[in-house]
N, C-alpha and C positions, 0 to 999 in steps of 0.2 A: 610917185616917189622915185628921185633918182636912183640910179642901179647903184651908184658911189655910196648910196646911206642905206644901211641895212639894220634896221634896229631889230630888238627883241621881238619875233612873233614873226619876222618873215622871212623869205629866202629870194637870193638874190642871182641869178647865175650870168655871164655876157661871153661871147661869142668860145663857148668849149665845145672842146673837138676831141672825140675819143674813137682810138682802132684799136682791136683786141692784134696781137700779134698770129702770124697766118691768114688775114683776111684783107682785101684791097679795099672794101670797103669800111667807110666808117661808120659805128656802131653811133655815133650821135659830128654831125657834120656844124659845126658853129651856132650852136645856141644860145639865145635867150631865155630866159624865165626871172618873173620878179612877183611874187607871191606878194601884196602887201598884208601886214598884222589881221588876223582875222575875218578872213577868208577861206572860204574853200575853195580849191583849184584842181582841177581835172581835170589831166595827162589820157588825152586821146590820143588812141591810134591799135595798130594790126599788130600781131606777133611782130619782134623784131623792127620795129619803128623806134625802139630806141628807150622804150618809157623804164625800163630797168635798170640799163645800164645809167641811166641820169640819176632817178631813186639814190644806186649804188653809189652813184660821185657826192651826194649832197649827205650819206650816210655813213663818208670817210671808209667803206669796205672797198672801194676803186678808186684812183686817180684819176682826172682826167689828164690828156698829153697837153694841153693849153686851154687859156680862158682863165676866167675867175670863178669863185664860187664862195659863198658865205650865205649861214644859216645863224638866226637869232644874233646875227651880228661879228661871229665868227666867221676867218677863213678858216675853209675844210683843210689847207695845205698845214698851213701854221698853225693851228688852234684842234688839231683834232680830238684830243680827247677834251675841249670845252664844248667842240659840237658836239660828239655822246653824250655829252650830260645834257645836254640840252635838250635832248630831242624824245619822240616815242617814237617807233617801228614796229610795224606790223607787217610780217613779209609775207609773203602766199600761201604756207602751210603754216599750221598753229602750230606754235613753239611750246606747248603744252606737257606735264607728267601726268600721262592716262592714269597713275595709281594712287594720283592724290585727289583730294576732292576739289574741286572747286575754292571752297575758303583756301586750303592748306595752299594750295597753287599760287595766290597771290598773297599768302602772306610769307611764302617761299622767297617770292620777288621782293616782297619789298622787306625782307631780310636781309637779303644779298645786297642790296642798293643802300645799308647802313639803318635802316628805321630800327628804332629797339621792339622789342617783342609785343610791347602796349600799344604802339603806332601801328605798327602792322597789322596786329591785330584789326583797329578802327578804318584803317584806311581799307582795308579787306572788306570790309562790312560795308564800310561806305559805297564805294564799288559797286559791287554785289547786289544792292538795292538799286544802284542807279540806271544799271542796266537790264533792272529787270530777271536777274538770274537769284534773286535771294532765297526765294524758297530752294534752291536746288543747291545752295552752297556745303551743303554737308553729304551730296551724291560725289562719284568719282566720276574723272573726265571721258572715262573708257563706257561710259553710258550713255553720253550727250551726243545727241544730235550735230550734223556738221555748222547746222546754225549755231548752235548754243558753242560750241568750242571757239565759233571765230568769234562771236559776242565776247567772252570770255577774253581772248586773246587780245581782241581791242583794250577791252577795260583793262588788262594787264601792261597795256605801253604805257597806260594814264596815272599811276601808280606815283610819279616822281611829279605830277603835274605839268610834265611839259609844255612850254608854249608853241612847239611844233610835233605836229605829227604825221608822220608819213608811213601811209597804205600803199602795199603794191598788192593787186588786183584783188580787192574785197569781198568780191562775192562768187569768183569763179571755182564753178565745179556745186555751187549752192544752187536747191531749186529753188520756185518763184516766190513763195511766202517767207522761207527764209532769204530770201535776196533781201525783201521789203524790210525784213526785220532787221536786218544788219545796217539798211539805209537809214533806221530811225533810229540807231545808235551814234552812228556815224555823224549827223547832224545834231544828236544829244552833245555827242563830244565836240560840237562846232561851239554849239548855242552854250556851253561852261567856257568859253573862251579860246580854244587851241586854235591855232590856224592847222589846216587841213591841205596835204599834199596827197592825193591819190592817184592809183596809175587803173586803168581799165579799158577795154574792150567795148562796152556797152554803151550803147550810144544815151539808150534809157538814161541808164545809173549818172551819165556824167549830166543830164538835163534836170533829173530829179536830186542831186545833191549840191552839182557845183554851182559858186557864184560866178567862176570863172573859168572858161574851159581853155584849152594848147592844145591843137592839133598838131600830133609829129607825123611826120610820113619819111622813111626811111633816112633818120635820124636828122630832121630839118625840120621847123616850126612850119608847118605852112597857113594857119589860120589861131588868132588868138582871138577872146571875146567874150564876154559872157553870153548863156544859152540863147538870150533873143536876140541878139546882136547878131551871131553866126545862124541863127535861124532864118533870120530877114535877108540876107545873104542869095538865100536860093526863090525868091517872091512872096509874092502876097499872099497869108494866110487863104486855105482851101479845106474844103470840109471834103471826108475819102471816105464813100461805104467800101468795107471790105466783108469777108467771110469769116466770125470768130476766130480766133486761135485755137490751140490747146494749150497756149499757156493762158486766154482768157476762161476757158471751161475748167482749171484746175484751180485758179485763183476763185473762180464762183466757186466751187466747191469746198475749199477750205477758209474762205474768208466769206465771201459773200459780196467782193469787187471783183471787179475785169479790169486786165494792162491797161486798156485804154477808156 
């Protein structure tokens, strides 16, 4: 897909360059990114490689100083408030009210976003079973596990059905059974249609989720591709005995799989 055509469902970015003011270096040095419709894409790299601040540009919260940039077909420069409406977010901590319950929480949202009290109502419910949290809809958030709020948090950008959505770091600070649990949300929310922007750390999560992965390394693309592309990369499939983990002995114990 040319970077020039940016239709609905994908994001589009060419050579943006972003310096926060006080720092010599730049926080993202001439990038690339072209998400096509229906895809999942993830934004690898280290603290500070830059996958935030990009998030930030393509979420109209930051400017970048040059470059382009358009989401669902929109520029972020000119069209910002057509790209909020277009979009879902899910930022690093859950944007959650611990003293409502679950239902009350999304149909808070999707009050706020115009539905009348009957739509909210079902869109709430709809939700709620999709991801697996229905029996719990009537508990408050100030009970849930860190898995279950970022569950929650997800299904609550989905709300306006966006055709784009963008996670920044999904599963950090979650352990291993809730990591896997938010991965097969994450992918639920692929597989109803959204295109999928994600930022993370884990080398895992980007092999088990993305179609496509962007390696940044202090704020430069240095490798794009999807996972066996950039896998072949480094040679020929090899088989590695190692010594269990403890994250393979916790996942036996609570599931009854191992990481690898």
């Amino acid at each position: 897909m040319d970077l020039q055509a940016n239709p609905r469902g994908s994001i589009c970015a060419r050579a943006v360059r972003k310096t926060y003011p006080g720092r010599e270096k730049p926080s993202l040095a001439g990038v690339d990114l072209l998400v096509d419709a229906g895809r999942v894409c993830a934004l690898l790299g280290a603290n500070g490689a830059g996958k935030t601040t990009l998030v930030r540009i393509l979420t109209t919260l930051t400017g970048q100083d040059s470059g382009t940039v358009s989401v669902n077909g929109w520029d972020v420069v000119r069209d910002p408030a057509r790209v909020r409406a277009s979009i879902g977010v899910v930022g690093q901590y859950a944007a959650l009210d611990e003293v409502l319950t679950a239902r009350e929480n999304l149909e808070l949202f999707a009050r706020l976003i115009g539905l009348s009290r009957a739509a909210a109502r079902s869109r709430a419910a709809e939700l709620l079973e999709q991801s697996g949290l229905g029996e719990y809809a009537g508990q408050r958030v100030s009970g849930f596990s860190g898995g279950m709020r970022r569950r929650l948090d997800l299904v609550t950008s989905m709300i306006t059905r966006p055709a784009v959505l963008l996670i920044d770091e999904p599963t950090t600070g979650l352990d291993p059974v809730a990591r896997r649990t938010i991965w097969a949300a994450v992918r639920s929310l692929a597989d109803h249609g959204s295109t999928v922007l994600l930022t993370t750390q884990y080398l895992e999560e980007a092999d088990e989720l993305a179609d496509d992965v962007v390696i940044l390394r202090e704020g430069t693309v240095v490798a794009t591709g999807t996972p066996s592309d950039l896998k072949a990369l480094v040679g020929e499939p090899r088989m590695e005995l190692r010594e269990p983990t403890l994250e393979d002995v916790y996942l036996h114990l609570h599931t009854g799989s191992t990481a690898a």
